[in-house]
C-alpha positions in Angstrom: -30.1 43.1 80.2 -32.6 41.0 78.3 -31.5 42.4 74.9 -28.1 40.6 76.0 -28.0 37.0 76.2 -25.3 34.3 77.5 -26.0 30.5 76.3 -22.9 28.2 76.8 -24.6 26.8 73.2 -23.8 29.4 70.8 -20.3 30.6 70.6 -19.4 28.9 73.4 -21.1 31.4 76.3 -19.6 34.6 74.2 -22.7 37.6 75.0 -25.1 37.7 72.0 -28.1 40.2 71.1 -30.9 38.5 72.5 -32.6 36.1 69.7 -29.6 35.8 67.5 -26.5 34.6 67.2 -25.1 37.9 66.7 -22.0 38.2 69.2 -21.5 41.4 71.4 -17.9 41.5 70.2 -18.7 41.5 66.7 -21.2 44.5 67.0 -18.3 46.4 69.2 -15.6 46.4 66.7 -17.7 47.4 63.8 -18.6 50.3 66.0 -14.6 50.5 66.7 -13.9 50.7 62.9 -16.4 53.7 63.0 -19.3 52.2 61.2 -22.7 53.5 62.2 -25.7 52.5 63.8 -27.9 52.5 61.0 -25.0 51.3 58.6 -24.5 48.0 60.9 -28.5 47.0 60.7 -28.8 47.9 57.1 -25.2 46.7 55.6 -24.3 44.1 58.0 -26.6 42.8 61.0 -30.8 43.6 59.1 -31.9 41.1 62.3 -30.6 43.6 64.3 -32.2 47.1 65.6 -30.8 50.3 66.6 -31.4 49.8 70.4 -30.0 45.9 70.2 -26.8 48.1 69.1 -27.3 50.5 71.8 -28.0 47.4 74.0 -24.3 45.8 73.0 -22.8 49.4 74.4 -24.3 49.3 77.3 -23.7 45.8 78.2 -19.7 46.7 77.8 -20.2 50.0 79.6 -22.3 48.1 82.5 -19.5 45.6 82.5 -16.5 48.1 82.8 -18.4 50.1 85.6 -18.7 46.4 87.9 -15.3 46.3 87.4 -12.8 46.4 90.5 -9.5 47.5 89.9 -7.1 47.3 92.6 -4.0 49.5 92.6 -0.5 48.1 93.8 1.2 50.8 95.4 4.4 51.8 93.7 7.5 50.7 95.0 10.0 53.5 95.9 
């Protein structure tokens, strides 16, 4: 994902858009507190584009999918 960027220099290794020091997370729960795309570039992020939002999404979805869950079986 080169929109997504990891650099143990800026907040401390946290994923940030690409270019900025705009953190994944941050992105996520404005998205979480149902803000908009176009509201987050214009009223909170203007370094930011649409897709560099779309990027953040994907990044978590990406991350979720690579994710192995392992099951313990229920005990009787």
């Amino acid at each position: 994902m080169e929109r997504i960027e990891i650099d143990p220099k800026v907040h401390f290794g946290k994923p940030c858009v690409a270019g900025t020091r705009v953190p994944v997370q941050n992105v996520l729960e404005l998205i979480e507190e149902g803000i908009s795309f176009n509201e987050i570039v214009q009223d909170y992020y203007p370094q930011l584009s649409v897709e560099d939002i779309k990027a953040c999404v994907r990044y978590v979805v990406d991350l979720v999918a690579a994710e192995e869950v392992h099951l313990r079986e229920a005990s009787l």
